[in-house]
C-alpha positions in Angstrom: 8.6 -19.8 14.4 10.3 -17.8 11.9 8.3 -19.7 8.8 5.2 -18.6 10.5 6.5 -14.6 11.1 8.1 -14.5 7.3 4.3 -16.2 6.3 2.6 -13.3 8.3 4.9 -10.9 6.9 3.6 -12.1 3.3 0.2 -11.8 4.5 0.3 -8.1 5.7 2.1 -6.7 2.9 -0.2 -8.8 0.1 -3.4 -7.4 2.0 -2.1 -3.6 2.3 -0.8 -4.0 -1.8 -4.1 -5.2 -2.6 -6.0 -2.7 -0.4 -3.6 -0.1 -1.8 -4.6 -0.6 -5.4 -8.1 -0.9 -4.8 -8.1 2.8 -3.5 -6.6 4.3 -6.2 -8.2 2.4 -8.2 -11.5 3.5 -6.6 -10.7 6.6 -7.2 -10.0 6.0 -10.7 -6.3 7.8 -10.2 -3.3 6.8 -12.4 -0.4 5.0 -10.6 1.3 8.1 -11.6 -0.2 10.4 -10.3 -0.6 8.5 -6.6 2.6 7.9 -6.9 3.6 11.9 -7.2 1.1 12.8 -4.4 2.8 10.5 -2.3 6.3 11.9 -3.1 7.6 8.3 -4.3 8.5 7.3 -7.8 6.3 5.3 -9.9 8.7 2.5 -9.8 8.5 2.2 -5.7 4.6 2.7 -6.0 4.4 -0.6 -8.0 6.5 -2.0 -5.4 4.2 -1.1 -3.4 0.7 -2.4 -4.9 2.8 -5.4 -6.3 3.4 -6.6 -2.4 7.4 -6.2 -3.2 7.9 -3.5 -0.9 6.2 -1.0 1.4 6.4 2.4 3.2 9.6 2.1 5.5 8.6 5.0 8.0 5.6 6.0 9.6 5.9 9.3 8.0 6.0 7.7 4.3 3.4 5.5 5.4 0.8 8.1 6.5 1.6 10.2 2.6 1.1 6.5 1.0 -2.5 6.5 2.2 -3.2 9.8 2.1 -2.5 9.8 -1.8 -5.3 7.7 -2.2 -7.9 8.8 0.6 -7.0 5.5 2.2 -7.2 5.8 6.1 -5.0 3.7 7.8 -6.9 1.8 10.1 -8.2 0.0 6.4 -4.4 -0.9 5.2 -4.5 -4.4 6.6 -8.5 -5.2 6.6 -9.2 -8.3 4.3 -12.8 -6.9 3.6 -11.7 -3.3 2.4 -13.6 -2.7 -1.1 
């Protein structure tokens, strides 16, 4: 049981650091400046699109996505573009 969790747990955060990075990227936005709009430092918002780490409160959540117009409903979908 706990493979499987820690396996989800991979799986989430790849999809929302992929989903991530394809908003900002969308938006043709530096990391940088994502990273400022969402009141984190640039090295935490590589963290974040790298999978290594991601928002730890709802709060820090909702100003990740809102950084890069992403709503949150599309942080986990496989099929974002």
């Amino acid at each position: 049981m706990f493979i499987l969790t820690d396996t989800l747990k991979r799986i989430r955060r790849s999809i929302f650091a992929r989903n991530l990075k394809r908003a900002r990227e969308k938006k043709m936005m530096p990391a940088e400046e994502a990273a400022t709009r969402a009141g984190v430092s640039i090295a935490t918002w590589y963290k974040y699109e790298s999978g290594d780490q991601w928002p730890r409160t709802e709060d820090q959540f909702a100003r990740v996505c809102k950084a890069v117009s992403l709503k949150p409903q599309d942080t986990f979908r496989k099929s974002f573009a």
